[in-house]
SELUMVEX-514676 format. One line per 8 residues: number of its first residue (from 1); for each residue x, y, z of N, C-alpha, C. Coordinates in nm, 3 decimals, padded with zeros to 5 digits. Layout:
! residues N
NUM> X:Y:Z:X:Y:Z:X:Y:Z  ... $
This chain:
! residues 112
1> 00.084:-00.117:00.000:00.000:00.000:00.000:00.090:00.124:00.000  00.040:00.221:-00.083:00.136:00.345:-00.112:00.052:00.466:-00.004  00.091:00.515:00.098:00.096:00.621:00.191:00.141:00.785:00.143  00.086:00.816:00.153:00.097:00.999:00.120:00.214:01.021:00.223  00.319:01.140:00.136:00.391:01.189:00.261:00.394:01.246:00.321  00.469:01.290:00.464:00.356:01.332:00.557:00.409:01.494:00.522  00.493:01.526:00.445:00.397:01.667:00.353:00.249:01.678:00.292  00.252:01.542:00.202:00.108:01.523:00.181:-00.016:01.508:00.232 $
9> 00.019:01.487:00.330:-00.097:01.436:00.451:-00.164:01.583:00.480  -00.170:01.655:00.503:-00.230:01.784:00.603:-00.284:01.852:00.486  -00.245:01.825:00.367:-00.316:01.858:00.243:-00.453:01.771:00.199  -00.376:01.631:00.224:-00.499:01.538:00.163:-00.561:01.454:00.273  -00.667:01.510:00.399:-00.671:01.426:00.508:-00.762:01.300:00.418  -00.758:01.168:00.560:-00.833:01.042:00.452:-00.973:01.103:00.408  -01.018:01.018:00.269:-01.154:01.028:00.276:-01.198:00.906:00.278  -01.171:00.790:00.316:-01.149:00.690:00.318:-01.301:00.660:00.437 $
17> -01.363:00.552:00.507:-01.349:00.537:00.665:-01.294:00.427:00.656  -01.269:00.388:00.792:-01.207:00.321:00.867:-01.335:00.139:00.833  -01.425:00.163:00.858:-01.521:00.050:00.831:-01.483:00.020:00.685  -01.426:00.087:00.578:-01.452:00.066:00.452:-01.368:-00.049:00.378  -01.352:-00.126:00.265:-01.268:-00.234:00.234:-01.140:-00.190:00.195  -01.049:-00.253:00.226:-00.920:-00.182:00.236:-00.883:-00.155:00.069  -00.977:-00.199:-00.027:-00.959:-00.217:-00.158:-00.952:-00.011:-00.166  -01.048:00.031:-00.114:-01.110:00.183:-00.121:-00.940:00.244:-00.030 $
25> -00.907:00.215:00.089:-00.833:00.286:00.111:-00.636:00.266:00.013  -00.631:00.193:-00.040:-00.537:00.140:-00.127:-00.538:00.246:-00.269  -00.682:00.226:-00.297:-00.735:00.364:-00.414:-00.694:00.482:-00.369  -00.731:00.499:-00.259:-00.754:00.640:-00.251:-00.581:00.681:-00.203  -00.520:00.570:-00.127:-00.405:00.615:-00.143:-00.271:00.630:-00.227  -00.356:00.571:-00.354:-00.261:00.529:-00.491:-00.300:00.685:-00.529  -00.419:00.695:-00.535:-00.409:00.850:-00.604:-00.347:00.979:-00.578  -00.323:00.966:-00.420:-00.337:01.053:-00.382:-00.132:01.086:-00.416 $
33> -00.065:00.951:-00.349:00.055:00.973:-00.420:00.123:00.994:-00.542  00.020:00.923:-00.609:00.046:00.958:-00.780:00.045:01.084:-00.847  00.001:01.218:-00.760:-00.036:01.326:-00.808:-00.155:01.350:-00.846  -00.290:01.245:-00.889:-00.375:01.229:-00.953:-00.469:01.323:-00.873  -00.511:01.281:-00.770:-00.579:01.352:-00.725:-00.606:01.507:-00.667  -00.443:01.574:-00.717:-00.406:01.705:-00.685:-00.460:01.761:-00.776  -00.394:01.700:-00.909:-00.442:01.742:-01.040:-00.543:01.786:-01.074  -00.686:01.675:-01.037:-00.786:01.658:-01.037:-00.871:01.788:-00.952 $
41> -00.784:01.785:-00.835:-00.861:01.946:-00.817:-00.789:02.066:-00.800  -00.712:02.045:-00.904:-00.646:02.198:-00.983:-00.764:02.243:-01.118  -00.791:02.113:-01.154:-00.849:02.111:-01.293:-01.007:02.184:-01.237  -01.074:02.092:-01.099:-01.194:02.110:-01.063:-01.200:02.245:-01.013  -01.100:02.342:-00.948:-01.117:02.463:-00.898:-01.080:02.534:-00.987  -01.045:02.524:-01.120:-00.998:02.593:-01.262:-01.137:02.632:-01.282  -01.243:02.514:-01.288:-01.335:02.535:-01.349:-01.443:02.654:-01.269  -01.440:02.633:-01.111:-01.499:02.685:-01.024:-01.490:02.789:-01.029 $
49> -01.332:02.833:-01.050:-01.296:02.996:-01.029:-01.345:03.006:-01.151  -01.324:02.976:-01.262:-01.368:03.046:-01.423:-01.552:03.045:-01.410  -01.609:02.981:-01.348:-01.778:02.946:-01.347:-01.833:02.920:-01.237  -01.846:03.074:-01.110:-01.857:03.101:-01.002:-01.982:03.038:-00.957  -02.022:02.962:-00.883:-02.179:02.951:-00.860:-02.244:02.840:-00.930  -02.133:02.725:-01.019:-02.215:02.622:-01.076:-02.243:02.523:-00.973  -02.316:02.446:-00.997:-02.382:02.277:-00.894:-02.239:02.214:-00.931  -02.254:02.120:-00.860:-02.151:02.003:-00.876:-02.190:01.909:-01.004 $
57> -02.337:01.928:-01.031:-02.381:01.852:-01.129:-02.311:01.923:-01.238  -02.287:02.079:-01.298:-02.262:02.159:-01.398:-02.137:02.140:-01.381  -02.056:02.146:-01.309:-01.906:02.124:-01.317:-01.855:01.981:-01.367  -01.903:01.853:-01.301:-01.871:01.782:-01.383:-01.912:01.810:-01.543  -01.997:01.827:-01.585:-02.038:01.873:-01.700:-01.923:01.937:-01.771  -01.872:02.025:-01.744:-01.790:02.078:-01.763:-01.632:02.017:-01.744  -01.624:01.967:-01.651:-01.477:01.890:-01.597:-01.467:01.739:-01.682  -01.552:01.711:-01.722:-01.613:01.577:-01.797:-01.517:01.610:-01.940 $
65> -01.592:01.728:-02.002:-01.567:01.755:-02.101:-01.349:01.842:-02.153  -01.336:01.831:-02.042:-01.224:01.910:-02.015:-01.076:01.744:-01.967  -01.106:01.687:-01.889:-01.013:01.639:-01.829:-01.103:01.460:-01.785  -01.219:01.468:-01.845:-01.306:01.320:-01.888:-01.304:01.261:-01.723  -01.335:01.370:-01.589:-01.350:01.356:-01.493:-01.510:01.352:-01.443  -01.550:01.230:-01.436:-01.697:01.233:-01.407:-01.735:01.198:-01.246  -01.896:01.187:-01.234:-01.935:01.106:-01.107:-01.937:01.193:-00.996  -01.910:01.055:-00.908:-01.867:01.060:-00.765:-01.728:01.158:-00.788 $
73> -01.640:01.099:-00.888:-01.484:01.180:-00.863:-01.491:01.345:-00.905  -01.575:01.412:-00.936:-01.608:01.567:-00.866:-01.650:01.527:-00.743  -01.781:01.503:-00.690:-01.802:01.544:-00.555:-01.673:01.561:-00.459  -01.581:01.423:-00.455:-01.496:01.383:-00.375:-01.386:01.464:-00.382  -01.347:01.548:-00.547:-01.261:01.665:-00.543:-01.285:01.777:-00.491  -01.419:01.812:-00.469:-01.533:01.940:-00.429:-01.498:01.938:-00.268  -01.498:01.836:-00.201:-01.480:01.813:-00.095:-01.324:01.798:-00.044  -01.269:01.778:-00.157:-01.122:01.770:-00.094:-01.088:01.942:-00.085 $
81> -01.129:02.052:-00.209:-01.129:02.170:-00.182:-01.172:02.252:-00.068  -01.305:02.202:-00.063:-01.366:02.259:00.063:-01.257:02.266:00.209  -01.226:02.107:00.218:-01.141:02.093:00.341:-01.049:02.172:00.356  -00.933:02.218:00.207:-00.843:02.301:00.167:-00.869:02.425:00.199  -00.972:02.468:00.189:-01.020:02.606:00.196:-01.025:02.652:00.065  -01.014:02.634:-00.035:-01.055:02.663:-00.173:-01.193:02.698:-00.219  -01.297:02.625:-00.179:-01.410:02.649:-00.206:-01.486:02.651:-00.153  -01.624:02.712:-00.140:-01.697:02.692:-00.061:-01.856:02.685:-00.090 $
89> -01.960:02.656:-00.051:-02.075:02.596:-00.094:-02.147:02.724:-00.066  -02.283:02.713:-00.128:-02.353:02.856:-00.138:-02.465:02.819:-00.130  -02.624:02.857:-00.201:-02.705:02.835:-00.206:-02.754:02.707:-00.261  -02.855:02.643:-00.266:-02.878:02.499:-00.359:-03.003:02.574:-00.449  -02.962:02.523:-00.595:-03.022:02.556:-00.724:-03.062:02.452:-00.719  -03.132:02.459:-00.853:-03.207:02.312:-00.921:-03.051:02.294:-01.059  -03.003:02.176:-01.046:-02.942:02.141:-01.134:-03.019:02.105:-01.262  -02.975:02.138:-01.406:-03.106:02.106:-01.531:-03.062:01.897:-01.556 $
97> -02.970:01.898:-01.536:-02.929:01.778:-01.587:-03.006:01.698:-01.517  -03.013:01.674:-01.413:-03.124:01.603:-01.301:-03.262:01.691:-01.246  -03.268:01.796:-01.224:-03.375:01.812:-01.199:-03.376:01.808:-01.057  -03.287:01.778:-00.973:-03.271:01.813:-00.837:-03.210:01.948:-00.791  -03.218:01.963:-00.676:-03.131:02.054:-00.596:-02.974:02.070:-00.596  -02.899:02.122:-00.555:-02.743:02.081:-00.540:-02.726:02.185:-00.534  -02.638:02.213:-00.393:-02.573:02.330:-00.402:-02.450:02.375:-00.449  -02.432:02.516:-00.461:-02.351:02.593:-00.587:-02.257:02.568:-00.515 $
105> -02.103:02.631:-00.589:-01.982:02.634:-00.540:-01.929:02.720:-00.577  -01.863:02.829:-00.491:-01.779:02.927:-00.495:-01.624:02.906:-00.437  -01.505:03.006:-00.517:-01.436:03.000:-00.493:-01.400:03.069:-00.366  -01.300:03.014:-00.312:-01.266:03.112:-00.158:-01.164:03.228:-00.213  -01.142:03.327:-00.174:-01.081:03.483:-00.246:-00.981:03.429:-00.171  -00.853:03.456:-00.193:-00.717:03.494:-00.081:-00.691:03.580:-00.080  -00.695:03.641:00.018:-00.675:03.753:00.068:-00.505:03.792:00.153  -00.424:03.867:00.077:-00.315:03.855:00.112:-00.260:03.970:00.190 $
């Protein structure tokens, strides 16, 4: 099993749980060393900052079409930002693609 280093760590806490099959925490820690999953939300907060206020449903939409990142793997980048402080959640729209709710996502400003 490949382990994040513990530079990496305070960046990427688990998203793993602890109940889950070790198959999931092996994934999640292959990615996370591989760079993959950094990438993944460089690409996902590219899109955020350029398209302030989309659902998670519209960003994959968008991130799909850009870097062929679908699913679950936005939410789970959305959330790795959030933790980061990168982004942050806003009101819930109706997404058109589903027809549900989902709330928007904004970028966090840095303020220097």
């Amino acid at each position: 099993m490949v382990n994040p280093t513990p530079e990496q760590q305070p960046l990427w806490p688990p998203v793993s749980h602890r109940d889950d099959p070790e198959t999931s925490q092996e994934a999640e820690n292959a990615i996370t060393a591989s760079g993959s999953r950094s990438s993944q939300c460089d690409h996902i907060f590219m899109v955020v900052k350029e398209h302030p206020g989309l659902t998670a449903g519209a960003i994959g939409v968008l991130a799909e079409d850009m870097i062929e990142l679908v699913g679950a793997a936005v939410w789970k980048r959305l959330s790795d930002l959030k933790t980061q402080g990168r982004v942050r959640q806003g009101q819930p729209r109706v997404f058109e693609g589903s027809g549900r709710q989902q709330v928007t996502w904004w970028p966090v400003e840095v303020i220097d």
